[in-house]
DOZA-934460 format. One line per 3 residues: number of its first residue (from 1); their letters; for each residue x, y, z of N, C-alpha, C. Coordinates in steps of 0.2 Angstrom, whole numbers. Example, Ala and Ser with C-alpha at 12.3 -4.5 7.8 and 13.67 -1.06 7.14 Angstrom:
<gulos>
1> AS> 66 -28 39 62 -22 39 66 -16 39 | 64 -11 35 68 -5 36 64 0 39
</gulos>
This chain:
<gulos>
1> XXX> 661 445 210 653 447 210 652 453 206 | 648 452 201 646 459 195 642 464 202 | 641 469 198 642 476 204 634 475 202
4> XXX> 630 476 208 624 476 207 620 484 209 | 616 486 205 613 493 204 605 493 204 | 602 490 212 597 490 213 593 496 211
7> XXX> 594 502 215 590 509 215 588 512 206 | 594 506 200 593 509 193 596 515 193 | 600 517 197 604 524 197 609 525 186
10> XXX> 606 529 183 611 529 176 612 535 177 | 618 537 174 621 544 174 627 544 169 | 624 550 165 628 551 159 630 559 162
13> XXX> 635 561 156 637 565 157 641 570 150 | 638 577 148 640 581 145 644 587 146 | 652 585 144 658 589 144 659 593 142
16> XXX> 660 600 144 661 605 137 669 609 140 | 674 606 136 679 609 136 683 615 133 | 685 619 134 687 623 130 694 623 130
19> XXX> 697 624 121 701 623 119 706 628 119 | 708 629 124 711 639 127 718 638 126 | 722 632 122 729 631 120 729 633 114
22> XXX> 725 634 110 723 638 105 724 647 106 | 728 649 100 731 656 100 724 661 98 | 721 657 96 715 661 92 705 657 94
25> XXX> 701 663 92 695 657 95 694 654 89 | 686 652 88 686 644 83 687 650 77 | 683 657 77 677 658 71 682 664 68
28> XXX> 686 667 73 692 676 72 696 674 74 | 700 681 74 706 678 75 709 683 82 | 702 683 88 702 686 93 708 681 98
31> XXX> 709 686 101 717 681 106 711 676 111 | 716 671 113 712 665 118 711 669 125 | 720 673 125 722 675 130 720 680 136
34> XXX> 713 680 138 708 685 139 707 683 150 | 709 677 152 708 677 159 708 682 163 | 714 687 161 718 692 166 712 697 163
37> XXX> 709 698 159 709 705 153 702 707 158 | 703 716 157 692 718 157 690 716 153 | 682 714 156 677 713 155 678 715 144
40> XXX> 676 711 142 674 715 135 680 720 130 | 684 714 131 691 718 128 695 714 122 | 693 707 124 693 701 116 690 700 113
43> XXX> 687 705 110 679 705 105 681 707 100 | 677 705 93 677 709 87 670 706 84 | 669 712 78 664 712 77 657 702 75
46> XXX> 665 699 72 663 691 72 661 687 79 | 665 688 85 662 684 91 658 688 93 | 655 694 92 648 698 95 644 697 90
49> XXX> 643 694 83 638 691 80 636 698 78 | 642 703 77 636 709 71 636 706 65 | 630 709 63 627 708 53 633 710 50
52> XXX> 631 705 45 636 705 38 643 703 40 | 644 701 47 650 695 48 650 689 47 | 656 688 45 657 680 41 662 674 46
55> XXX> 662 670 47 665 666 51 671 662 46 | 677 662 49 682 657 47 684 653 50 | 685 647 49 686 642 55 692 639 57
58> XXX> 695 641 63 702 637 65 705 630 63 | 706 631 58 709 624 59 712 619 63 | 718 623 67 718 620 74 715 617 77
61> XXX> 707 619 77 704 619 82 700 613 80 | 702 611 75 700 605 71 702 599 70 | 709 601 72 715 595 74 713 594 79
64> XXX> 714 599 83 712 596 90 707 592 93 | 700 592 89 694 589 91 694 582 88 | 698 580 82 701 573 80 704 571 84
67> XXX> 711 573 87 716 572 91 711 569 96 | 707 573 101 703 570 108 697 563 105 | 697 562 99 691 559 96 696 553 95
70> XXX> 701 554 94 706 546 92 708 546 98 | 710 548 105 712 547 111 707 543 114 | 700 544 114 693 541 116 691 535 111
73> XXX> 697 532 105 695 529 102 688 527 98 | 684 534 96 681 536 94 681 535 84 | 676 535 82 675 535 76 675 542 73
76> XXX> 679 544 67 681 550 65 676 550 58 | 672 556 56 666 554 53 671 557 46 | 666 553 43 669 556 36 668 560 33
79> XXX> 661 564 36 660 571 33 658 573 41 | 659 581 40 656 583 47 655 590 44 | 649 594 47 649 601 46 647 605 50
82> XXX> 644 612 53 641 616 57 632 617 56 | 630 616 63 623 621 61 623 623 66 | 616 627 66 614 634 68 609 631 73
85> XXX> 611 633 80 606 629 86 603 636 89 | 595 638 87 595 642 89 590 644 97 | 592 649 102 589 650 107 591 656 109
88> XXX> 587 659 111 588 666 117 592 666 120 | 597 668 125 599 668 132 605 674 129 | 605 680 136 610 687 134 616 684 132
91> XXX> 618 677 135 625 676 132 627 676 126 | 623 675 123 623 672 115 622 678 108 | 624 682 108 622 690 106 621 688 98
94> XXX> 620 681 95 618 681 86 611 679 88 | 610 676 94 603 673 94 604 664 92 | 609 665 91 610 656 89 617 654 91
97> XXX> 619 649 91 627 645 93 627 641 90 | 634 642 84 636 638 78 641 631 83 | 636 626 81 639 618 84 638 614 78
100> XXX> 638 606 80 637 601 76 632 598 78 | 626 595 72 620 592 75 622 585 75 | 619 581 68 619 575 66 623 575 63
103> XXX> 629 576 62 636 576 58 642 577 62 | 640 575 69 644 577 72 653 575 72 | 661 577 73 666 573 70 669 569 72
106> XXX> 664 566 79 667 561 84 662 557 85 | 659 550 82 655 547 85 657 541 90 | 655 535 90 656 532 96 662 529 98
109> XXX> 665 530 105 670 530 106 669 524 114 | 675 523 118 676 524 125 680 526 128 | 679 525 135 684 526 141 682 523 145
112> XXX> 689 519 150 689 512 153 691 518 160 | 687 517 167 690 519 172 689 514 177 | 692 516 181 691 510 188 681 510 191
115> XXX> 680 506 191 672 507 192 670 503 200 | 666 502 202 661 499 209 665 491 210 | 666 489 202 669 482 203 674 479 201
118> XXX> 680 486 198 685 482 195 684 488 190 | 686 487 183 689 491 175 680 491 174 | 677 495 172 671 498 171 671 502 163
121> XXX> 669 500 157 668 504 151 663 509 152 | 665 516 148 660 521 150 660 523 140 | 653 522 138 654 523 130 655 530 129
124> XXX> 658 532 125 656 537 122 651 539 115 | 646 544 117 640 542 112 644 546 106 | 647 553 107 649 558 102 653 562 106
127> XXX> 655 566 103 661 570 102 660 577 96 | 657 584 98 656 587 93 659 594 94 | 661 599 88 664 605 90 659 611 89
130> XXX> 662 616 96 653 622 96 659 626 99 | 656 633 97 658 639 99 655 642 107 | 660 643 110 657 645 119 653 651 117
133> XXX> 649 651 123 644 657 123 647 663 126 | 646 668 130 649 673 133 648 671 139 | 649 675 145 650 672 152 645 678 155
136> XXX> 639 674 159 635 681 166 637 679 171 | 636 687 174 640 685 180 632 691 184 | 628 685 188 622 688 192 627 690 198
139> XXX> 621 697 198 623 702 206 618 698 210 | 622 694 215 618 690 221 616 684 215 | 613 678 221 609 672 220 607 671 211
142> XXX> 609 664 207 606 665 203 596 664 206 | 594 664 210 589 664 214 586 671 211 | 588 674 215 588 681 218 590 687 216
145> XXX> 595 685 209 599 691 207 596 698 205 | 598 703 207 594 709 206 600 712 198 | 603 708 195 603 711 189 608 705 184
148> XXX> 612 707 181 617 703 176 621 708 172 | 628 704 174 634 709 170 634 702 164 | 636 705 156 640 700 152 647 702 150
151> XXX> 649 697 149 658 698 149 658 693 141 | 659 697 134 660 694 129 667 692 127 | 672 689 130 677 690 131 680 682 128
154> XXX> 675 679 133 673 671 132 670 670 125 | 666 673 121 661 672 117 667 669 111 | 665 664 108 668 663 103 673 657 103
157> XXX> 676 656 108 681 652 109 679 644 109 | 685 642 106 683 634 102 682 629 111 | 676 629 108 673 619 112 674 614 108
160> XXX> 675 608 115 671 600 112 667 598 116 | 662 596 115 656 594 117 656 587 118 | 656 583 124 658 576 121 654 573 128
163> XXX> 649 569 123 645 564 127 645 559 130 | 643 558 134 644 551 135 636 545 136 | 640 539 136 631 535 136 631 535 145
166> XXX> 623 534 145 624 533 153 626 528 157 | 630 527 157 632 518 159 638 521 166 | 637 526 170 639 526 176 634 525 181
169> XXX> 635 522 187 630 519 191 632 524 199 | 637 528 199 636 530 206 639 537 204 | 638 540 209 644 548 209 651 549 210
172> XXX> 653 542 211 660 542 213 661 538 207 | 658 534 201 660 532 195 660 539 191 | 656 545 191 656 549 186 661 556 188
175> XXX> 665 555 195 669 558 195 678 555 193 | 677 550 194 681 545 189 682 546 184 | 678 545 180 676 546 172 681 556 170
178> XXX> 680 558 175 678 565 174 686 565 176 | 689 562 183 697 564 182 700 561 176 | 699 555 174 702 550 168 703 556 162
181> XXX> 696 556 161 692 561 153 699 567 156 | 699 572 160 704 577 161 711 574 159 | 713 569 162 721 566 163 720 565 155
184> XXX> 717 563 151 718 562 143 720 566 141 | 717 574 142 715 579 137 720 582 139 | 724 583 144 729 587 148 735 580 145
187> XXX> 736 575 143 743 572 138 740 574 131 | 735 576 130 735 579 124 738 587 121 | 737 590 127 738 596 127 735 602 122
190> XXX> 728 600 124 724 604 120 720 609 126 | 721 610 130 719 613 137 723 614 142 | 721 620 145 724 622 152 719 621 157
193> XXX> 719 616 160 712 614 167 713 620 171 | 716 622 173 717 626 179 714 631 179 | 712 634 170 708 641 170 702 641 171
196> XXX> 700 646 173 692 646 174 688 645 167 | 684 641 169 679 638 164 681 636 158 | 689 632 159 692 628 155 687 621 155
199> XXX> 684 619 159 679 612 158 673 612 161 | 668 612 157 660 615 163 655 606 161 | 653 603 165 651 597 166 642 599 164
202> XXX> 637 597 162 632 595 162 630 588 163 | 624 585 171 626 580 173 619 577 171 | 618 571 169 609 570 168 609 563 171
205> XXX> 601 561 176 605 557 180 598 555 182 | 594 548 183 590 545 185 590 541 191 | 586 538 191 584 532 197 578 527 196
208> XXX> 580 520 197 574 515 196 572 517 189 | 578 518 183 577 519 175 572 522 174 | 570 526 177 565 532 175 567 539 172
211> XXX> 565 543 173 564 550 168 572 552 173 | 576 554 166 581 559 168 582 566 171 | 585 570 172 587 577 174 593 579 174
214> XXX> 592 585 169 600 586 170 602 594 174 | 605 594 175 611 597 182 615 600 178 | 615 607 177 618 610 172 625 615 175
217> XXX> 631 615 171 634 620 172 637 618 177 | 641 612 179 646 613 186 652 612 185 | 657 617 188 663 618 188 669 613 189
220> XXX> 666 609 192 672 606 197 668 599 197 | 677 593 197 671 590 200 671 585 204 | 673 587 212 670 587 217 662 591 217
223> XXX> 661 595 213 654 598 213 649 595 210 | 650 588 206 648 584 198 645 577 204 | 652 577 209 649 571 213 644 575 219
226> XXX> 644 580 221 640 581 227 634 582 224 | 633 587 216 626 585 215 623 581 212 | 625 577 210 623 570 210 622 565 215
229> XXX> 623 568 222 623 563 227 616 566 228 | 615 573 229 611 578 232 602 575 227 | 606 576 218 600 574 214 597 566 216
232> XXX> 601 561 215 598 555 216 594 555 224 | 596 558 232 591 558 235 584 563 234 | 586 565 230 582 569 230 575 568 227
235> XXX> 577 563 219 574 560 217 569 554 221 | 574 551 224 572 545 228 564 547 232 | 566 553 236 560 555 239 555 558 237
238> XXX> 556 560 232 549 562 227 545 555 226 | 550 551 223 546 546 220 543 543 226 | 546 543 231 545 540 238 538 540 243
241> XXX> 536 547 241 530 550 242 525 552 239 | 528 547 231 520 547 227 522 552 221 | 527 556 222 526 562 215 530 557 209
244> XXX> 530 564 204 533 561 199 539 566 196 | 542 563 192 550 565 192 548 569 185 | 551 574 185 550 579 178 556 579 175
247> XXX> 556 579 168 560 580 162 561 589 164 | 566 588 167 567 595 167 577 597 166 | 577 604 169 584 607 167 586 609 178
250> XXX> 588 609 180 591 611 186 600 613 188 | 599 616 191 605 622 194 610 620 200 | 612 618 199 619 614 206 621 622 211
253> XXX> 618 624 215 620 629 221 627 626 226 | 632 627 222 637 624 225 637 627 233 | 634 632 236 636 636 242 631 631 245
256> XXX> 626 628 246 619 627 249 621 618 247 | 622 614 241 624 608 240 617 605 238 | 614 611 236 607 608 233 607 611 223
259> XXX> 601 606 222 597 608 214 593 612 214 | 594 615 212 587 622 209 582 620 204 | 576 620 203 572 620 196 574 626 192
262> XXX> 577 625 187 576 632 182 573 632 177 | 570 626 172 564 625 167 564 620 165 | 559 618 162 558 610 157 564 610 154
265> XXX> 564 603 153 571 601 147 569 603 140 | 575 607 138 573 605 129 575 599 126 | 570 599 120 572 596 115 576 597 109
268> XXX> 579 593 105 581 594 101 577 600 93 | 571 598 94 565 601 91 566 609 93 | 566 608 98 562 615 102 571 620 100
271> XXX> 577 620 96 582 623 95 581 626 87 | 576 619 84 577 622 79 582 624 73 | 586 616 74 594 616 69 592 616 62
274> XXX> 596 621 59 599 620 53 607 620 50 | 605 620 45 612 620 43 615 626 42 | 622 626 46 625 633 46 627 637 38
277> XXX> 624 640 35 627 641 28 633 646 25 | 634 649 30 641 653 30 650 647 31 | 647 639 30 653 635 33 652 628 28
280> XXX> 656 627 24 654 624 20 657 615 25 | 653 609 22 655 605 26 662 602 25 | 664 598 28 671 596 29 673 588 29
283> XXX> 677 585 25 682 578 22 687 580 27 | 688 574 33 694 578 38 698 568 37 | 695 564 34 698 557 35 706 556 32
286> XXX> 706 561 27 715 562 23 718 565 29 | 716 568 36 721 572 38 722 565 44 | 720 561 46 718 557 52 727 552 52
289> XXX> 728 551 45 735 549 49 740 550 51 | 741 557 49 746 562 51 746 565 59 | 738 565 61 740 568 67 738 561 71
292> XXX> 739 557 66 739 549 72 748 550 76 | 751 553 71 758 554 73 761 557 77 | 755 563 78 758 566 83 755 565 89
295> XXX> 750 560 93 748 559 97 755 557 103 | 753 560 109 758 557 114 757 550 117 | 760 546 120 760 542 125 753 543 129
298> XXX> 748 539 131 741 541 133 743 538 140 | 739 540 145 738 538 151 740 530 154 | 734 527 149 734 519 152 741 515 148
301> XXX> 743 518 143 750 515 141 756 517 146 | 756 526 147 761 528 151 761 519 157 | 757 520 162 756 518 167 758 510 166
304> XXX> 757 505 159 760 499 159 766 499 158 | 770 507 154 774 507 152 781 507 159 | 778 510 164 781 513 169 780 506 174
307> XXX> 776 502 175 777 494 177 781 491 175 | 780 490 170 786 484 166 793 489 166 | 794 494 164 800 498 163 803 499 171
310> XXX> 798 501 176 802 502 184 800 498 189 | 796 493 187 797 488 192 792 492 196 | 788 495 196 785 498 202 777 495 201
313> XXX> 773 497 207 768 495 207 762 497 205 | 755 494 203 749 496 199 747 504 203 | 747 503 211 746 508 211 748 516 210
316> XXX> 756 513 212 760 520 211 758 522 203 | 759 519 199 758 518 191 752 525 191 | 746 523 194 740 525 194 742 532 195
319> XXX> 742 534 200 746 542 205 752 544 199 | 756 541 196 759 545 194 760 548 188 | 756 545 184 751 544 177 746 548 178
322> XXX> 741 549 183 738 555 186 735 562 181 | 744 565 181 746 571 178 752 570 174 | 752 570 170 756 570 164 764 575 167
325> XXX> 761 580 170 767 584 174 772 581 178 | 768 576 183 768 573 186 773 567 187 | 771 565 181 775 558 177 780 560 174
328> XXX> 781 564 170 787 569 166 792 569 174 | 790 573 178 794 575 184 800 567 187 | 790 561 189 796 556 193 801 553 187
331> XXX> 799 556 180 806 551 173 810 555 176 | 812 564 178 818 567 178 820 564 184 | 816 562 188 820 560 195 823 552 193
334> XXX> 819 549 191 824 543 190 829 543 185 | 830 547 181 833 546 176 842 550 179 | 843 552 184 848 554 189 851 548 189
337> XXX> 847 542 191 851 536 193 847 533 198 | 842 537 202 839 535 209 836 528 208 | 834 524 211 831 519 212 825 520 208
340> XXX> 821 519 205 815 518 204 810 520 209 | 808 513 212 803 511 217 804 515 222 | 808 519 226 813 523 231 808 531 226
343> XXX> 810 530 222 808 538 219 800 539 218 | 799 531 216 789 531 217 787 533 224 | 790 532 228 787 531 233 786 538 235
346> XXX> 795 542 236 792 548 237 789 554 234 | 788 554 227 784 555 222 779 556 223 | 774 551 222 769 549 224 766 546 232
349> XXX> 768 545 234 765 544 241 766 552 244 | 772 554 246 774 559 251 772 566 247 | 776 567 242 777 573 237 767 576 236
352> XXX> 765 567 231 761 572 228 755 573 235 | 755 569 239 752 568 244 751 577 249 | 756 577 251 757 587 251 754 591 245
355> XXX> 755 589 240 750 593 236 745 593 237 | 739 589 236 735 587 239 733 589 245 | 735 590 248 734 592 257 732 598 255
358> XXX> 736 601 254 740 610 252 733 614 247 | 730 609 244 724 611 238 730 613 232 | 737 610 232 740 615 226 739 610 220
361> XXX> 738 611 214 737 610 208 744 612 203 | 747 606 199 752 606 196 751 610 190 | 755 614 188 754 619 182 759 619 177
364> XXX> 766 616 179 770 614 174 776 611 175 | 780 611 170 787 606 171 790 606 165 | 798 607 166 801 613 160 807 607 161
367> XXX> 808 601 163 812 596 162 816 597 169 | 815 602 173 819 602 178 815 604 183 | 810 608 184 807 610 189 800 609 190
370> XXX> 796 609 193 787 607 191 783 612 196 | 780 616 195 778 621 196 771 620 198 | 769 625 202 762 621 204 758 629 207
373> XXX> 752 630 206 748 636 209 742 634 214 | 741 637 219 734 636 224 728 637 218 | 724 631 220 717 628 215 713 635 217
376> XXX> 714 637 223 710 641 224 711 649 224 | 717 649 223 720 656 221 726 655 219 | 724 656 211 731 656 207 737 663 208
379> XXX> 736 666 213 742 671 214 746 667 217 | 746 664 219 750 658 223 753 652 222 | 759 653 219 763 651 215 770 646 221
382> XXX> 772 642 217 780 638 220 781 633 216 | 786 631 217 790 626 214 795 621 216 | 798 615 213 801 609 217 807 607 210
385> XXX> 811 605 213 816 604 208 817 598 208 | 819 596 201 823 587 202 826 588 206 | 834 591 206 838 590 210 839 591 218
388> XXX> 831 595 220 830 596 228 826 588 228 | 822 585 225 819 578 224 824 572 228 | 831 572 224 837 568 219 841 569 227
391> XXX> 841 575 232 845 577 236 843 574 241 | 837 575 242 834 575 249 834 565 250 | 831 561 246 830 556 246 836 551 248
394> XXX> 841 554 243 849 552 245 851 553 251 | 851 558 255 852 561 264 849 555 267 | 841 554 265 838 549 268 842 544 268
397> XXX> 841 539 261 845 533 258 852 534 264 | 855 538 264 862 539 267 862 538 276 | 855 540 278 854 539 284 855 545 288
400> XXX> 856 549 285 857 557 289 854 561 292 | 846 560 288 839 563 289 833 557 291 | 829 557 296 824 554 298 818 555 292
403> XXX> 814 549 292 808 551 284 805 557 290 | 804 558 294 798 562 298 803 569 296 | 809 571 294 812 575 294 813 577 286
406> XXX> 812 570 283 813 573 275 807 576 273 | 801 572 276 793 575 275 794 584 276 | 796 586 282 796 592 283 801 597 280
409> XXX> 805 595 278 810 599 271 805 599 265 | 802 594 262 796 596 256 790 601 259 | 788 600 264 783 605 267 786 613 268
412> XXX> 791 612 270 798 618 270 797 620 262 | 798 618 258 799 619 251 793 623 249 | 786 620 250 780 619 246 779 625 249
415> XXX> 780 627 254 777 633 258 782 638 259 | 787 638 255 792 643 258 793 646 250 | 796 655 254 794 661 246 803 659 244
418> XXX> 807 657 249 814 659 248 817 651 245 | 822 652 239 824 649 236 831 645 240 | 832 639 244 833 631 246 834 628 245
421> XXX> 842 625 245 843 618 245 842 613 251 | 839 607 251 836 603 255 840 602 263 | 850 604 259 853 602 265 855 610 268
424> XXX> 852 614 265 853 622 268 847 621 273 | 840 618 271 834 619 274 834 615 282 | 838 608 279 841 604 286 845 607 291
427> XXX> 852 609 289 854 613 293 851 619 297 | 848 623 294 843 629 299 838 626 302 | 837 622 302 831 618 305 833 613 311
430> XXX> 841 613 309 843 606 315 839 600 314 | 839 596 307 835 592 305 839 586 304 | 845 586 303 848 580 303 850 575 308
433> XXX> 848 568 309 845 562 310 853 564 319 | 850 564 323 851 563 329 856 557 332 | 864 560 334 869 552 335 866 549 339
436> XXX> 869 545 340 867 538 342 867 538 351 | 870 544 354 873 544 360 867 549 361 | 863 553 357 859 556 359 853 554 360
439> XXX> 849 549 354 844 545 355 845 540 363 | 851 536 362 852 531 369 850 538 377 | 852 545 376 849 547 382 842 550 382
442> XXX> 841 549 375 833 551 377 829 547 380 | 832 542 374 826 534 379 827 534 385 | 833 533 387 834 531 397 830 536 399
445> XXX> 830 545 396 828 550 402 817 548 399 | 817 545 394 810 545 394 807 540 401 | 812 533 399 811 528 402 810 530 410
448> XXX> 815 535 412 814 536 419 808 541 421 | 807 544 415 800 548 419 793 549 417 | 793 540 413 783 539 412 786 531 413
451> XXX> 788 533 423 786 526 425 778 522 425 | 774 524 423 766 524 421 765 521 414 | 768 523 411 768 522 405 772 514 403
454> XXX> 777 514 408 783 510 406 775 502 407 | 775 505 414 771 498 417 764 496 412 | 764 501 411 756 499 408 760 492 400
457> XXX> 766 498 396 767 492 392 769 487 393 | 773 485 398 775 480 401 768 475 405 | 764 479 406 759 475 407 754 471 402
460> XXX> 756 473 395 751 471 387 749 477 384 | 749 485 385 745 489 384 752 489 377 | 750 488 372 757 490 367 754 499 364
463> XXX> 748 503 367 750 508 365 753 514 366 | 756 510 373 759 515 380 767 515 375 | 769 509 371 774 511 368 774 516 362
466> XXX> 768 516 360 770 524 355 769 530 359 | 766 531 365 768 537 368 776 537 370 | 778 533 370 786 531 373 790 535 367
469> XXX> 786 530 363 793 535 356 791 542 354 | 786 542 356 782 549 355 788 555 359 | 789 552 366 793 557 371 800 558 366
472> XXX> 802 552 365 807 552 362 809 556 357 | 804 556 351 805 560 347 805 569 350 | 799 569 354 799 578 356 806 576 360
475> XXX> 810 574 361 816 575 368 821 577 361 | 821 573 356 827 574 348 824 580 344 | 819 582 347 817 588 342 814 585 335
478> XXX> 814 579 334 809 575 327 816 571 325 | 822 571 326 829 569 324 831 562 324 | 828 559 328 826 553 330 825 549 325
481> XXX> 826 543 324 823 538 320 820 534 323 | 812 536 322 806 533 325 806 524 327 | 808 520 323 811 514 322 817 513 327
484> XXX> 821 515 326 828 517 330 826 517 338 | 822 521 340 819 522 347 814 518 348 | 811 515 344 805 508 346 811 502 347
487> XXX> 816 500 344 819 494 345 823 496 351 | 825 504 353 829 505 359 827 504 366 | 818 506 366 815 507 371 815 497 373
490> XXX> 812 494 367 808 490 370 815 483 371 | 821 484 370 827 482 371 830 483 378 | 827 488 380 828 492 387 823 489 391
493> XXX> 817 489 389 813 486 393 813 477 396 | 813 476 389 812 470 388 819 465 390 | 825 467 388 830 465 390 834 461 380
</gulos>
């Protein structure tokens, strides 16, 4: 059955990525390298926009915005140049922001995500390169703020700008889009997501194909789907009670989970583009198939490649394709010799499964190790080895460790400062899999002392048996093979 979109909900979405893998910004040859740095310390007189400075353009940063343009299977323009977008705001210290208008060097593209009903096409309208603005940081509420610091630090540094049409239909398709679009860009390696304001979302979003709004500036996104859930109610009940929806600009208050009115929408009119005259326009079509060659393995090939090659399943494929890190890491683990399927599983189920609990975020992978930092505070660093991977699975495989005991040596790991082998971590833990003479007396001493319990399963309650192996495990200390003491008990019981 085709996905049906009564409320008319469209939602497109514009991504400005910044291209921070780059040594240099687009325009000087100030360092990228600024996150740690004070306030106003990567500057020179070209990203501060003084008179009588000249811009020169990265070429890098030119491959790069190709490279993302042929990954999205976009059309690469045969001329492309810069103009002059002009508007006020303290960020912007020349008074204007050199980008691309109608010449942009990525025109119509796509990107296939999983959508409401199955594989969902999301188009892409363009794909253009622009210079970031500088960074405010409001004292209190942007509401309420009683002042504004600026940090020129960010000014200058190469973006892509990359549109999409609005052919998303719910909040959960355009954070979709939004993980897919990152997993591209991250096997391209033109970007580090994990910096701040390495990807800032602009969301524009209707209802009942009416008048748009867009939703400016959100970091995250989990933030892209909450204010999108927040805007379409929101809409809903305006129209609801008779008002009318305005073409306007609005503010995602991540703390509160609501929109703010900030001012009418512009137009394209109302910026006033020209052409930028300090940048002459640009023939980039002679370089396009050279860096066709350097492209890597892309997401949706990895993932087919990794089905047919391991035998494993769609969805493992999905998870471990993910993160480019990610998949690199399960190739070192199978490439020991381990099973495939065996190595998917705890890879992606269990492994990255703890990630994710934990909020930790993958940072890297050096062919042996994969490294990862807290999303929420990068001082918070750790690491996991193939060979602790390669180790721990094989004890399992061998039967020496219970899975309820392997789980708790990666948790052991992910969380621990001191460097460990899986079976140094077992032994201090008293974590290896409980003989066989010890589990047979836990069952009987459970048996004998939840004669309540006993009766109840024996009378049809079959939940009284997982409290039964529940005791069993607390009596082994988790050593126990949960399986192992369900067929003991009910052997016992049952005869």
């Amino acid at each position: 059955m085709a996905y049906e979109n009564p409320d008319g909900i469209r939602i497109g979405l514009e991504i400005h990525v910044q291209l921070n893998k780059l040594k240099t910004k687009m325009f000087c040859g100030c360092s990228t390298d600024y996150h740690n740095a004070a306030p106003n310390t990567h500057t020179c007189p070209i990203c501060l926009g003084l008179p009588g400075t000249l811009p020169v353009l990265n070429k890098k940063a030119v491959e790069a915005a190709i490279k993302v343009g042929l990954a999205l299977e976009g059309e690469i323009a045969e001329e492309t140049q810069f103009h002059r977008k002009n508007y006020f705001y303290p960020d912007l210290p020349k008074g204007f922001q050199v980008t691309q208008f109608d010449f942009p060097i990525v025109g119509k593209g796509k990107v296939v995500i999983e959508g409401e009903d199955g594989e969902h096409v999301v188009g892409i309208t363009r794909a253009h390169m622009e210079e970031d603005p500088g960074k405010l940081v409001h004292i209190g509420s942007i509401e309420k703020s009683k002042g504004v610091l600026i940090d020129y630090n960010r000014s200058g540094m190469s973006l892509i700008e990359t549109v999409t049409d609005p052919d998303m239909r719910s909040p959960k398709e355009a954070r979709r889009f939004l993980d897919k679009f990152r997993n591209i860009l991250e096997y391209l390696d033109v970007f580090d997501g994990n910096l701040e304001g390495a990807m800032r979302v602009d969301a524009n979003v209707s209802v009942y194909w009416g008048t748009r709004v867009e939703i400016k500036n959100i970091s995250s996104h989990k933030g892209v789907e909450r204010a999108l859930l927040y805007e379409i109610m929101r809409q809903k009940n305006v129209i609801r009670r008779g008002g009318k929806i305005l073409l306007e600009t609005r503010h995602f208050d991540e703390g509160r989970g609501v929109t703010i009115s900030m001012r009418t929408k512009e137009e394209a009119e109302d910026y006033r583009y020209f052409r930028e005259p300090d940048l002459m326009p640009m023939r980039v079509t002679s370089w396009i198939p050279a860096i066709k060659e350097t492209l890597p393995e892309l997401p949706d090939a990895k993932r087919a490649r990794f089905m047919e090659q391991y035998g494993i399943t769609d969805m493992h494929a999905k998870s471990l394709t993910s993160k480019i890190m990610l998949a690199d890491f399960y190739e070192g683990v199978c490439a020991t010799g381990m099973d495939p399927k065996t190595a998917a599983t705890w890879t992606a189920d269990v492994f990255l499964g703890e990630l994710n609990y934990r909020d930790l975020a993958i940072s890297s992978y050096d062919g042996m190790t994969i490294g990862f930092i807290h999303a929420k505070d990068p001082e918070i660093e750790n690491s996991f080895k193939v060979p602790d991977m390669v180790e721990l699975v094989t004890l399992f495989a061998e039967g020496k460790v219970s899975d309820r005991s392997a789980v708790e040596v990666i948790r052991a790991i992910l969380d621990g400062t001191e460097e460990k082998t899986p079976s140094q971590i077992i032994e201090e833990k008293g974590l290896f899999k409980a003989e066989d003479d010890l589990v047979t007396r836990a069952v009987a001493e459970t048996i004998s002392e939840n004669a309540a319990a006993v009766q109840d399963y024996l009378g049809g309650a079959e939940k009284s048996l997982n409290f039964l192996v529940g005791q069993v495990m607390k009596k082994t200390k988790g050593t126990a093979d949960a399986k192992t003491a369900r067929e003991l008990i009910v052997k016992e019981l049952k005869g």
